[in-house]
Structure formats: C-alpha cells, structure tokens
N, C-alpha and C positions, 0 to 999 in steps of 0.2 A: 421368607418367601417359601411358600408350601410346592410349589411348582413353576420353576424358568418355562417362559416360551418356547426357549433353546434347549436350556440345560434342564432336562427332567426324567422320571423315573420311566420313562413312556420310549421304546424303540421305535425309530423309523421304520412306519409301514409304507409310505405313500411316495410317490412321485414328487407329488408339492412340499410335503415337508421335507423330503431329501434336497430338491434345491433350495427351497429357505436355510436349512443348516447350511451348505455350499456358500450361499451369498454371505455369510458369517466371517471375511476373509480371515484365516487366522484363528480363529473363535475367542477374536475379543470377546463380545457381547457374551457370549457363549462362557467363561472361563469368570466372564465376571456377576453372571446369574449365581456360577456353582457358588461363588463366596456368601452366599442370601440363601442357597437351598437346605432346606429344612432336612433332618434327620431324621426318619420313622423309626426310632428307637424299637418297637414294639414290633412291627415289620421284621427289623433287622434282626433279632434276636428269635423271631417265627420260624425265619426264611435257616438262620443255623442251626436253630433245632431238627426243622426236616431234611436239610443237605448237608450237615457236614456225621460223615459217617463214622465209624468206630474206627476206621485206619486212622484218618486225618487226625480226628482225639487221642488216637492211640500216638501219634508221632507226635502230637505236641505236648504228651505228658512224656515221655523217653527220653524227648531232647535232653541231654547231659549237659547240652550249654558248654562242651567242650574245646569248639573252634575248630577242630578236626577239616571243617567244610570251608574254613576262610581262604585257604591259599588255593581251593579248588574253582573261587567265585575270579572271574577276570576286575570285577570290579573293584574288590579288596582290592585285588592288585596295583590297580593302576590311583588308586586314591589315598596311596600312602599308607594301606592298612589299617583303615581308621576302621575302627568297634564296630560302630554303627553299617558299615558292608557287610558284615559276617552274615553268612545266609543265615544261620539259625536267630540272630539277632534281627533281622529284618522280620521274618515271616513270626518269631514271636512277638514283638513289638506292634505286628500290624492285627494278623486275623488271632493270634493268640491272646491278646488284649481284648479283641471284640467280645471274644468266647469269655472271658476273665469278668466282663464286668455286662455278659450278658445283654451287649446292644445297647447299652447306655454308654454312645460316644457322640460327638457334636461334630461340627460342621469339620473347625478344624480337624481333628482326627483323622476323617475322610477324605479331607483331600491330600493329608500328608499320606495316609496306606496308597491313597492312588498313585503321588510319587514315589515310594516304595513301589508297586506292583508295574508299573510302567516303566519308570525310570532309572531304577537299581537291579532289574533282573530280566534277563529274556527268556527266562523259564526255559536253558536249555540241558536243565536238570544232572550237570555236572557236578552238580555238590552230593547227591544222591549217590555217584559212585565211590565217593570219596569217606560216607560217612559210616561209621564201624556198627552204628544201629541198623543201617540199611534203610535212614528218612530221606523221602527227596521232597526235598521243598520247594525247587520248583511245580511240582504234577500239586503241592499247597497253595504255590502263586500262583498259577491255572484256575482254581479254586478262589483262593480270594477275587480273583478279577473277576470271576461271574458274580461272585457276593455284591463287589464294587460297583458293575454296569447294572446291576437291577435296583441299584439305590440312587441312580444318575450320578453316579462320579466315574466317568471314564473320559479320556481324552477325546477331543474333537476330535480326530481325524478318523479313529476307531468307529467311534459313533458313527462315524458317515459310512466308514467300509462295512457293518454290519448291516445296515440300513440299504448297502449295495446290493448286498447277497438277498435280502429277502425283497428288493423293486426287480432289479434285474438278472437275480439267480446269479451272482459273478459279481467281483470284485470291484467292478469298476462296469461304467456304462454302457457297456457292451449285451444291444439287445439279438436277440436271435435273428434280424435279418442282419445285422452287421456282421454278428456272425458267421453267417454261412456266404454273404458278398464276402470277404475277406479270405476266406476259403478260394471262392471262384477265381477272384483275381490272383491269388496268390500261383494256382495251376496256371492261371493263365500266360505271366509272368513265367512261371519256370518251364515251360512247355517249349520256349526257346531255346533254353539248350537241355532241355529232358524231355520231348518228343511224347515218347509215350506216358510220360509220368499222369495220374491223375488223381485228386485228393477228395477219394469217396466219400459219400455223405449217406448216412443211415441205411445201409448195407446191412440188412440181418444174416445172423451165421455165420459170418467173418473171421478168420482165426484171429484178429486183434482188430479191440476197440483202442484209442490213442483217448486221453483225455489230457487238458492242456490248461495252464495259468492266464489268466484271462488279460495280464498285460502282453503275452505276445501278442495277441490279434490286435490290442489296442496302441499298443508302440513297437511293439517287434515283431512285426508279421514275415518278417525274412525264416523265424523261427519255425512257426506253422511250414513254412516250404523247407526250410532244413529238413526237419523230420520225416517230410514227405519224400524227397530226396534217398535217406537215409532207409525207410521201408522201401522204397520201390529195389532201393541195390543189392539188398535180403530178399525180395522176391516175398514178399509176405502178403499175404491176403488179409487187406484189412480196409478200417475204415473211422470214422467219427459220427458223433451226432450231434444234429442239427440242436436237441433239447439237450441240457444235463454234460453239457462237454468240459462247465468247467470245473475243477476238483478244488481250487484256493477257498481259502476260510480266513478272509480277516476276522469273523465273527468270533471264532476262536483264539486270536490275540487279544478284541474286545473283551471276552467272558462273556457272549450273549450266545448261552448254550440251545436256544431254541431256534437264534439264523443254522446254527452249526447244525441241527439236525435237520433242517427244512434245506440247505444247500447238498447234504449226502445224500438225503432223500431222493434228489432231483437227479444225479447221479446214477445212484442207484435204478433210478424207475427208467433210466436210460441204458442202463448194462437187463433188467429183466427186459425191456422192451426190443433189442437187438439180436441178445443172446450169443454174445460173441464167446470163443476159448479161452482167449485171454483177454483180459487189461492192463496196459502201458498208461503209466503217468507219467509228465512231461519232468524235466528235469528241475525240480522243488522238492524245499525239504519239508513244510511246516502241509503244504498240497498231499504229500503220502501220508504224513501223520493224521492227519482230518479225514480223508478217506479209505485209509487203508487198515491206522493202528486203532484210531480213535472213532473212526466213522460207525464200525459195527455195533459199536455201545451206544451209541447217539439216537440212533434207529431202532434200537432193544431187537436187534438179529439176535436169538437165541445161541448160535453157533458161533459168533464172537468174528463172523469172516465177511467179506463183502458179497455180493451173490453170484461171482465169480470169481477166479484167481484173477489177485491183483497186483501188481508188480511194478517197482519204480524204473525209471527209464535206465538207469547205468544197469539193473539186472538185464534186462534185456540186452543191448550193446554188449556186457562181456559174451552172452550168449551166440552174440554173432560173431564175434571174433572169435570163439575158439572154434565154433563150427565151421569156420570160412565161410558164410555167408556174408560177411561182409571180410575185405583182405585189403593188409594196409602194406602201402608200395614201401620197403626200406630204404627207400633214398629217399622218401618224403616225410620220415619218421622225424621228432620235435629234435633236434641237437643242442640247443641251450639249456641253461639249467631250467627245471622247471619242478614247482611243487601240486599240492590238491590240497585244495579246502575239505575236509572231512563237515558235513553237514551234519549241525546234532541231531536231525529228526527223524533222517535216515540211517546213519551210521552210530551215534549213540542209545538211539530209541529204536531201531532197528536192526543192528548189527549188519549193516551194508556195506562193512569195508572191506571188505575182502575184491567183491565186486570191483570199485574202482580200482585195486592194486592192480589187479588183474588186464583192467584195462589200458591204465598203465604200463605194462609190462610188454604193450601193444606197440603204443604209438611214442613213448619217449624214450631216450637212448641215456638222458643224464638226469635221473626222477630223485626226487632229494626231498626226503620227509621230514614235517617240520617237528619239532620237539614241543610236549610230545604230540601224538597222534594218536588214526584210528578214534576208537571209542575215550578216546582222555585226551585228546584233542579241544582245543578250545574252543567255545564260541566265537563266530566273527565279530560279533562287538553289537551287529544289529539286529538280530533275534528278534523274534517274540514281538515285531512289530514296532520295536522302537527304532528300525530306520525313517519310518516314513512318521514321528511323532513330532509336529515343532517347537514343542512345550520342553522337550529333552532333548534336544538337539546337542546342546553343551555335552552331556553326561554321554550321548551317543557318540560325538568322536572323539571323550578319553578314554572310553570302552573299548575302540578300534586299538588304543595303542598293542594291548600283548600281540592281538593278531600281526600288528605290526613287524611289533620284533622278533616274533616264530618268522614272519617273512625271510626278515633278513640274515637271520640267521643261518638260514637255506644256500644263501647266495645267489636267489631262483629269479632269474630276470620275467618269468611269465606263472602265473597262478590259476589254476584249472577249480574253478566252480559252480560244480553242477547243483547250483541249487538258485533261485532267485535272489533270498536276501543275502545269501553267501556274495553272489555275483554283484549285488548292490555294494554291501558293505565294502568289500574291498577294491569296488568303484571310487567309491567316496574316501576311504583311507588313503588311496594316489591322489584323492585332492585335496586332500589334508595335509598329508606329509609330504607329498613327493617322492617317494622313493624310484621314481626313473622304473616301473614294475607294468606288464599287461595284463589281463585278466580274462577267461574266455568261458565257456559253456563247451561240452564236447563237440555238441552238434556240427559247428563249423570246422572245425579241428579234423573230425575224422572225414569229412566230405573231402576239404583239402588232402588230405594222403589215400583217399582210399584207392582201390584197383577198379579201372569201371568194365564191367566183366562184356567179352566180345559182341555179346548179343545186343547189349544199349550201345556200345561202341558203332555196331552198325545202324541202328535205328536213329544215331545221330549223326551220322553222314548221312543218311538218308534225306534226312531233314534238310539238312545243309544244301545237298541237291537238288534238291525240289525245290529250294528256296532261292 
C-alpha cells in the first residue's frame, strides 16, 4: 500500500480530515494501514542526507557502545536491564541502522524505530548527562521522530495533536472564540470573591504577556483564573491574547517540525503584536522547551531568543516571593511531608531548579528531596508524549515505576508538579499503584496560604456589602 487513507506520509491540514482520523476510535484502521504502508527507501535516505547534520553523525560514529547511559535511562531500569533499553543501543539499532544501510529498510523496521522512538524513550535527554563523550541521544530520538512522522509512522494520537496545532493553533480544539468565552467566564466566576480582579485580553504595552496550555481552558479552566488571581495579588500589569496564547507543542512529540514552527510563529506574531516586557509561560515543561529553548531555531530568529524575554512561570513566582509581592501567611505554610517533581524541560534543559528550591523554601516547612534530583532527577515516566499514547500504555506505567520509588522513598504524602505531563504522570501512577500520595500545580497551593494584602481585603467587603 503506497498510501493509507489514514495512515500516510501527508499531515493533517484540514478540519475534515482531523475528524476522520478522530472517528478512527483507537486507530484500529489506522495502525492496520501502517502494516501495508510502503517505504520510500529513496525519500528516506534523501530526506538523511539533507537533515541529519555532522553532530548527529558525529555522535553516532563516537558512541563507544560503553553502556555508561544504561542506569541513566528509567527504562533500563525498570525492565530488568535488558540490552535492548540501553539508550546507546536503541538510538543505534533505530536511526543508526537507517544511516548504515542508507534508507534501504521495509515496513517492519519502521514500525519497530517508531516503538523504539515512542515507546522506549521520552526524550528527556538524561542519558546525555551521564554520557563521558557528551552524546544525547535523546535531542537523536527528537530527530528520529521527525525522520518517522515524515514517513507516516507515527502514533495515532500524535498524528492528531499535530494536526491540532496547525486546524486550531493549540493542542486540542480550542478555537479562539472558546478561547476568549472561557476567559470572560472565568472573571466572571471569580469576580465573586475578587471584585476587582479582571483577566485582560490583548492589552499592548503591558508589563506581562501570560501564555497558557491549552488543556486549562479546555478542562481546567479554574487554572486560567488561578493565575489570574495570582497576578492581580502581585499588582502586575498584564494581560493575554486573544491570537497566539497557546505555547504547547504536541507537534514536537510527533516530530512534525514544521506544526512546531507554524505554532511559535503564532506566538510569537502575538508577543511582536502586543509588545509586552515580559513573557510568563504557564506552568509546563515540554510548553517552555518549544517556545522558549527550541522555538527561536524553529523560526530561524537569528539571535537564538524569542522577541521578548521569556520566562517559565516558577521564574516568575520565586520572583514574587522574595520581593513580597506576593507573602505567604506561616501558619498556612504545607506541614506534611512534601516533595517536587523536577521537570526535564525546564530544570534539566534549562537549569530551573534553583527556582523551585527557592519556592519551596517559601511555602513548605518539611520539603524532602527525592534521590536524586535537580538536573539528575528522573523523568516522570510520561515524557515526550507517551502519556497520552494507547499503543504504549503498558511500557507507560512500568516507566512510572522509578518515579514511584524516588516517591516513596521521600516519605512525602503530597508531590508538587509544576509541569502538565509531570502533573498527569503522577496522576496516573496513584492510579496504578496506590500509594495513598496527592499531587498538585503551585497555583492552588500558594492562593491557599497567601496574605491578601489590605487594599483587596477592602474591596472584598465591599462587595460583600453591596451585595
């Protein structure tokens, strides 16, 4: 089969075809095209001569093939140490072979690299630190997945979230009047007990732009009004937009590098169109990576930087704590044990731990770090997209297990993660294991203890009164 209906080399452009794949429940049909889809051998082999660069070549001729990277991968770990986990052994085995025999591989091949590139790694590039050449082979598996999506072998679900980003600009189907209704309602809701609160919409000049995950507005829109909340108690002049608000990139768990630059773009043509001082991203890891670390290369920004200072949300937060613009009451500070999910995409690809220490050091009285941490900290188990994958679902929660046992290890009855799939994952690992464990995002956490400073304290008896 030269080309599935479904399953084929061709991205969701359209509205129609995004719900035809949708109606795919599962992507039977879908999964069983890929088994018939033909190999452009000549393509493949085109497509690595003009993308893969002298680094990638350069690390796949280095690899020493030493193992170095095995006890770095959570996967090795939790799979009894078998060979076949060793990051150097996967990423050889999959794009190293491609390059080896020069694009002459067949059907099978491809769909075994895609379970390699999806369902043995979250690319959250912790074998990298570990390895004495200095190869990461994740920023490889990144790589291969774009090789993969352009040859139509990428998981269903992928498929569709790429296809999200270039119908709807956002992850999910959230169109810009949903957008900005969810806004309105959301003040409108919280204006009961925050009065003056209001959640600006395309305000230019603003000292902050706020950009946001596009599943708050579509399942946690308590979020969108957390934040808002949380700027109005800082006193910050800011605002959102209506176009370009949201910063997530499944496209980039897909490997479909051209949603990835058509979603920064949109972003972007929303921070020159504003012009705010700053940008806050919501609290996501893989969200800062795409528009912050990864975005400015996507868009060939000469200066490597976005067109503003751009900054993930715990940078901002420690910023208001030490300044007192936001002040947290001590008799409302966490008393239980409690630990942090260190995100790889901010804290290992970015070096943002310090940040949450710091916040930390704020709001919990018994903080208990898991072994280890920081930047050598593990992945949660669901990275890179393979939380929401149902082809890997199995491989996704024996992946959860180390996260598990760094849990427990803590003794930590409640787990702070500030990041989406952090927050999913270790969602999903209380409903795996059980461990009697809560899990939370800051945003609620510091509303709950903060000090609400005299001046809204009056404007909300006011309310009260009037009312």
């Amino acid at each position: 089969m030269p080309q599935g209906s479904l399953c084929n080399r061709e991205p969701i452009k359209t509205e129609e075809a995004l719900k035809t794949l949708l109606a795919d429940k599962g992507g039977v049909v879908y999964y069983k095209e890929m088994e018939e889809l033909d190999v452009d051998s000549d393509l493949l082999w085109s497509m690595l001569k003009k993308t893969c660069k002298s680094r990638t070549r350069t690390w796949l001729e280095i690899c020493a093939r030493c193992g170095m990277c095995a006890e770095s991968c959570h996967f090795y770990r939790v799979n009894e140490r078998d060979p076949e986990q060793v990051p150097a052994f996967k990423i050889q085995s999959t794009l190293g072979e491609m390059i080896r025999r020069k694009g002459r591989v067949d059907n099978a091949f491809m769909r075994r690299a895609m379970d390699y590139a999806w369902g043995r790694c979250t690319c959250c590039n912790r074998c990298g630190t570990y390895c004495p050449h200095g190869i990461d082979t994740g920023v490889m598996f990144s790589y291969l997945r774009g090789i993969l999506f352009a040859m139509g072998f990428v998981p269903w679900e992928l498929k569709i979230g790429s296809g999200m980003h270039r119908v709807y600009k956002a992850q999910m189907d959230v169109t810009s009047e949903d957008w900005v209704d969810t806004c309105e309602w959301m003040e409108e809701e919280t204006c009961e007990e925050w009065p003056d609160l209001k959640i600006p919409m395309d305000v230019k000049g603003a000292d902050v732009l706020y950009t946001l995950n596009a599943r708050e507005p579509k399942h946690y829109p308590e979020d969108v009004a957390q934040a808002a909340i949380l700027f109005h108690l800082a006193g910050e002049s800011w605002t959102m937009a209506s176009e370009g608000w949201e910063q997530t990139s499944l496209a980039m768990f897909a490997g479909d590098w051209e949603a990835c630059r058509l979603q920064v773009q949109n972003v972007y043509d929303a921070i020159e169109r504003l012009r705010p001082k700053l940008v806050i991203g919501t609290e996501c890891g893989h969200a800062h990576r795409a528009t912050v670390v990864e975005g400015p290369y996507w868009v060939g920004r000469p200066d490597g930087k976005p067109p503003a200072p751009y900054i993930h949300y715990v940078q901002w937060l420690a910023k208001m704590l030490r300044e007192g613009r936001i002040k947290i009451d001590p008799a409302k500070k966490i008393k239980e044990p409690v630990t942090l999910q260190d995100s790889c995409n901010y804290v290992r690809n970015h070096g943002l731990a310090r940040c949450t220490r710091e916040i930390m050091s704020y709001i919990a009285e018994d903080f208990r770090e898991m072994t280890p941490n920081r930047e050598n900290n593990y992945c949660c188990g669901g990275g890179g997209g393979l939380n929401g994958i149902g082809r890997y679902r199995k491989e996704r929660n024996k992946a959860l297990m180390t996260k598990r046992d760094q849990i427990i290890a803590t003794g930590a009855q409640l787990v702070i993660a500030p990041c989406h799939n952090c927050w999913d994952a270790i969602r999903d690992l209380e409903e795996e294991y059980q461990l009697g464990i809560r899990w939370s995002f800051l945003k609620p956490l510091i509303i709950s203890m903060a000090v609400i400073p005299d001046h809204l304290k009056a404007a909300a008896e006011d309310f009260v009164n009037e009312a």
